[in-house]
N, C-alpha and C positions, 0 to 999 in steps of 0.2 A: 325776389332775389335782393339778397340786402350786401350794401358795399363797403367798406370801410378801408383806408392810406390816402392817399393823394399823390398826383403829379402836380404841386403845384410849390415844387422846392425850386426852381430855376430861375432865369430873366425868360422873359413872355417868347424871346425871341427864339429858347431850347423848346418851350415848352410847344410853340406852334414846328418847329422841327419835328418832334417825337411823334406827334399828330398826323404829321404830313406822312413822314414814312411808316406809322402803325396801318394807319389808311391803308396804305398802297401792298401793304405784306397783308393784310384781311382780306383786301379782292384781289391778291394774286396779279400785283401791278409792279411789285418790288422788284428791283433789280438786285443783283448780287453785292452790291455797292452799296445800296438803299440798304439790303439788309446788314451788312456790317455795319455799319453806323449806328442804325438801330440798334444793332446787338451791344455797342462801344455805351451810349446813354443808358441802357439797361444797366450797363455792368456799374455805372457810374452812379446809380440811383436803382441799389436792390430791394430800396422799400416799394418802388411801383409793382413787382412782380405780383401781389396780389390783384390790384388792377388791371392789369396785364391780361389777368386770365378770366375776369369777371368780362372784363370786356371781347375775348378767343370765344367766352359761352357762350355769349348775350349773341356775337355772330354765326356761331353753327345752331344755337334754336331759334333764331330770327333774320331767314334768308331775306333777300332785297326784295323789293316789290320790282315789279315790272313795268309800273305806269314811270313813265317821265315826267310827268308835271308833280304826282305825287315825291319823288325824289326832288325834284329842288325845290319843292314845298319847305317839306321834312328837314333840307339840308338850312334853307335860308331861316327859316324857322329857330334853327339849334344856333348860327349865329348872332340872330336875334337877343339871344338870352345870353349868349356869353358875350357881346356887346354892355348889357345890363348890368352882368357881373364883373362889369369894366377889363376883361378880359380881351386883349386883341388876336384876331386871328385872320392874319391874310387882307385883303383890302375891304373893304366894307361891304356890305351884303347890297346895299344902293347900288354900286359900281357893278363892273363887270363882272357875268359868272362866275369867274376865278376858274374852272374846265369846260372844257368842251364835252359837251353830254351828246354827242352824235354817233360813236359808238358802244355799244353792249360794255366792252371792256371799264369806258370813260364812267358808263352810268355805274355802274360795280362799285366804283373809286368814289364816286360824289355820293352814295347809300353807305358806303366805310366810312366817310369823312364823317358823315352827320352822326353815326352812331358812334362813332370817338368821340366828338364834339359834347353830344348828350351824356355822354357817362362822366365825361371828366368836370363838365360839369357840375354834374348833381356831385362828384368830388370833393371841388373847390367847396361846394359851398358845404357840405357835411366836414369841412376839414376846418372851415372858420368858423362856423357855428360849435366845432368842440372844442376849437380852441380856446376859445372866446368864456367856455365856458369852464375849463380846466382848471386843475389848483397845480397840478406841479411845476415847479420854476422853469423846469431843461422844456416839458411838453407845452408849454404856453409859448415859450420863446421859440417853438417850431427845432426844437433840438434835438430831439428824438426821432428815429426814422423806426416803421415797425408794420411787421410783415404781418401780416393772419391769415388762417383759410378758417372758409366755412366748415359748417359739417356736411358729411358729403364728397368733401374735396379732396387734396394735396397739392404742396405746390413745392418747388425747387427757389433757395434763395441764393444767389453768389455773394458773401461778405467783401469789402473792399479789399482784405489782407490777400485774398483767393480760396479762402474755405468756404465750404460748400454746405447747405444748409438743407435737408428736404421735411418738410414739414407736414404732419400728417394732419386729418381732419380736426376742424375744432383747437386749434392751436395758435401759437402768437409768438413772435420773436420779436426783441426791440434792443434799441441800441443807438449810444450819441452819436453825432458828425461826427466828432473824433475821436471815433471809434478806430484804433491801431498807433495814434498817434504814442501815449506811454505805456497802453495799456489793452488789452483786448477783453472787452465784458460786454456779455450778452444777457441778455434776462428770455426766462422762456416757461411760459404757460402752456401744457398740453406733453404733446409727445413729438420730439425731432430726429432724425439722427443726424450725427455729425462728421465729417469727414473735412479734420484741421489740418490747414497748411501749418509747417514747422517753423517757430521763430523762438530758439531759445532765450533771446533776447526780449522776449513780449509776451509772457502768458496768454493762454486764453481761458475765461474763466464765465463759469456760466452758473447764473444763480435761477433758482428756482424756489417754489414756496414752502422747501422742506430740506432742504440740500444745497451744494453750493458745488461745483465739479472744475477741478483746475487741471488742464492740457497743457504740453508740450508742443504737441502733433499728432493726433492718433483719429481712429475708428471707432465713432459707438453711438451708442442707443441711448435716449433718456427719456423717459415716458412720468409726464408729473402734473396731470391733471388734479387741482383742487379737491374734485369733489369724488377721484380716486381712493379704494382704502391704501393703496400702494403708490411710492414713489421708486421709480427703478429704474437703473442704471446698469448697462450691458456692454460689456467693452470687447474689442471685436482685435482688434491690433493694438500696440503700443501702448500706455499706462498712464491713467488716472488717479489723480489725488480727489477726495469726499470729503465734505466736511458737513454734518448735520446740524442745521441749525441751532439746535437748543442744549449743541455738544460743540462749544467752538473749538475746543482746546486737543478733541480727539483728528485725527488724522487716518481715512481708510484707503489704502494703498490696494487700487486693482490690477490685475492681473488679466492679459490676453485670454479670452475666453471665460471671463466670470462675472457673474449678475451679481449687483447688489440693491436686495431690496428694504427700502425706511419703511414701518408701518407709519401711517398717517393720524395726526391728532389722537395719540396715545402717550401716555407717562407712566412706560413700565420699569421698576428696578431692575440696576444694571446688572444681577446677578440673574436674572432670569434672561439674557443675554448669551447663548455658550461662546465660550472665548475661545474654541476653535474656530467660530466665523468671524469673529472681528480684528481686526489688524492694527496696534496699539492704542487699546481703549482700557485708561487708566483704571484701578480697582476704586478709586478715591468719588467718581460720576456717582454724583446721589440721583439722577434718576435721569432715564433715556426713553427715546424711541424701542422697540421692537427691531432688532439688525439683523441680517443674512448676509452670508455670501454662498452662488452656489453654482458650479460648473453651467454653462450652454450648452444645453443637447443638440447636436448636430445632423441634421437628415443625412441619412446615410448615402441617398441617391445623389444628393449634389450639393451636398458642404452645405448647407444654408440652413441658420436659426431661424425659429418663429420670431422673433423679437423684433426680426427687421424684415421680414417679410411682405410688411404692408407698405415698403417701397416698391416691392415688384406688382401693387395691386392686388395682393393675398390675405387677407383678413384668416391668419390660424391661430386655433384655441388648443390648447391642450389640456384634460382633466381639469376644467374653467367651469364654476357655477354656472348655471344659466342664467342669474341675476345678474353676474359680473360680463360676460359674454352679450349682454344684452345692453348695457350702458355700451360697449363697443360697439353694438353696432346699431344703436342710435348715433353717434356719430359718424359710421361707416355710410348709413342710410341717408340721413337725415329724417330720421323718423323719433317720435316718442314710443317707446313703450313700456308697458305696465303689464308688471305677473300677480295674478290675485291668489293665487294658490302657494303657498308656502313651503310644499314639498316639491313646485316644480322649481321653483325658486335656487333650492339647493340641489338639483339634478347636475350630475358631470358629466360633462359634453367634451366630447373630441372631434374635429375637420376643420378643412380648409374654404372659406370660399372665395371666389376670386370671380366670376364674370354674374354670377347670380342676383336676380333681381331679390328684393325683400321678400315679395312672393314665395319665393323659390327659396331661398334659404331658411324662411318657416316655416316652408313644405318639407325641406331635407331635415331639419329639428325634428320636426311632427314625428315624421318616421324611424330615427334613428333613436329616439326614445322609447322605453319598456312603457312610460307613463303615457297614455294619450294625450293629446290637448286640441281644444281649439283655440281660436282668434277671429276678433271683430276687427278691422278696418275702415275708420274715415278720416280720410285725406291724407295725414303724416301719423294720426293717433292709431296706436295698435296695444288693444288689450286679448290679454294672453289666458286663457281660464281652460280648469277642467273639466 
């Protein structure tokens, strides 16, 4: 498992706080108090949220041991090192205990402690070691705060302003301390969606590596992975301004309920463009991306688009290459895979999957294809052949 943010923006005396009461809500030691406070540092510091959850996993696939001496081993041990890392937490590992480990519940809490302790460590020290090694001015000078999930993952981020951030696998949001002070901008690799508090007084404005999307207040999707052919934009409520990078001067005005998608790393003539899809995009543009606008099809069972479906945990394709559908869910998975056959490559797939292991959703593929296939499997690598 690999980690990447840090807790290590505060005075030592926050940071051994958030420890204390992470502890005590991991073995079910938190009070209702404990946990509002917790919740208050959270809201105060949304770059930890990835942390946060790295360290929720690391405690439901690695229950406590049961030995007591092995637990204040483990625990005296992790102070040990954040000592080293001239890190202070609580009184010195020499002195007293710091709990009482005589009941079941005590021991819980002192196996939380140490596995907070451990994570935030190997933190601190992956977060000076990139600093250390960084070129940008804002991220050397620890200016930058920036969320990411694995693949595999998702995570929920709360901005200072109170917008709400959910981030899907493989993705990154970033953004300065004074972030809301004149201005609200976020930067954002992968796919998020957003759900903006209103400040007509403070844009918010979210740049990405093909597009740039300026808010009021509203509801939507933007899915802008790099090494995507598509960058795309799904607006759900209220209205978005677009601005394509290598068209600064055009301006595309969304509308509740319509997708817009940029082709990626393409320089096509803007007459091959139809100008029924784009929304004041001059005749004079010597040369553009590929532009769409195009209505969101709506399930008719219960209002809800594909495009944000994978907040509810729903991974849907609709008439989706299998090549393209398959980069989704290498990220959905966390798995590699490769299709060696060319014609399965471009096959059109439609479903949903939602609680299905990889297994099982190349079993539901296998089948629901005219084309047969099989698949080798080891460890995360999955090659796909006829």
């Amino acid at each position: 498992m690999s980690y990447t943010g840090t807790i290590t923006n505060l005075p030592f005396m926050s940071q051994e706080k958030f420890w204390i009461l992470f502890s005590k809500k991991l073995s079910g030691e938190a009070s209702a108090e404990d946990l509002e406070e917790l919740q208050l540092l959270v809201q105060q510091h949304p770059e930890w949220q990835y942390s946060i959850q790295n360290l929720e996993d690391l405690w439901k696939h690695n229950p406590p041991v049961t030995d007591q001496m092995q637990e204040e081993d483990a625990y005296l041990l992790h102070l040990h090192r954040m000592n080293e890392l001239n890190i202070p937490f609580g009184d010195n590992p020499a002195n007293d205990r710091l709990i009482d480990m005589e009941t079941p519940s005590r021991r819980k809490w002192y196996w939380a402690a140490a596995a907070v302790l451990a994570i935030s460590a190997g933190l601190l020290l992956f977060n000076r070691i990139s600093r250390g090694s960084g070129t940008d001015k804002d991220a050397v000078a620890g200016n930058i705060n920036e969320v990411s999930t694995r693949p595999g993952s998702k995570s929920m981020v709360k901005l200072p302003d109170g917008s709400t951030v959910w981030l899907n696998a493989g993705s990154k949001i970033s953004y300065t301390k004074d972030f809301g002070k004149d201005i609200r901008e976020v930067y954002l690799t992968g796919e998020g969606f957003f759900d903006v508090t209103k400040n007509k007084e403070k844009p918010f404005i979210i740049h990405t590596s093909s597009i740039n999307i300026k808010v009021l207040g509203t509801s939507f999707n933007v899915r802008a992975y790099p090494e995507d052919k598509q960058t795309e934009t799904s607006l759900i409520h209220g209205s978005i301004e677009v601005t394509i990078k290598n068209r600064p001067n055009d301006k595309i005005i969304l509308s509740p309920s319509e997708k817009l998608i940029v082709e990626n790393n393409q320089a096509l003539q803007t007459e091959n463009v139809k100008p029924s899809t784009v929304k004041a995009v001059p005749a004079t543009a010597a040369v553009a991306p590929m532009v769409s606008i195009n209505k969101l099809k709506y399930n008719v069972a219960d209002s809800t688009v594909a495009e944000t479906q994978w907040i509810n945990n729903k991974l849907v394709f609709r008439d989706e290459s299998f090549a393209d559908l398959a980069v989704r869910m290498e990220r959905w998975y966390d798995v590699n895979i490769e299709i060696n056959d060319p014609v399965l490559r471009q096959a059109r797939l439609n479903g949903i999957f939602e609680k299905e292991t990889i297994q099982q959703a190349l079993e539901a593929l296998r089948l629901s294809l005219p084309l047969s296939f099989k698949y080798d499997q080891n460890g995360n690598n999955i090659i796909i052949h006829r």
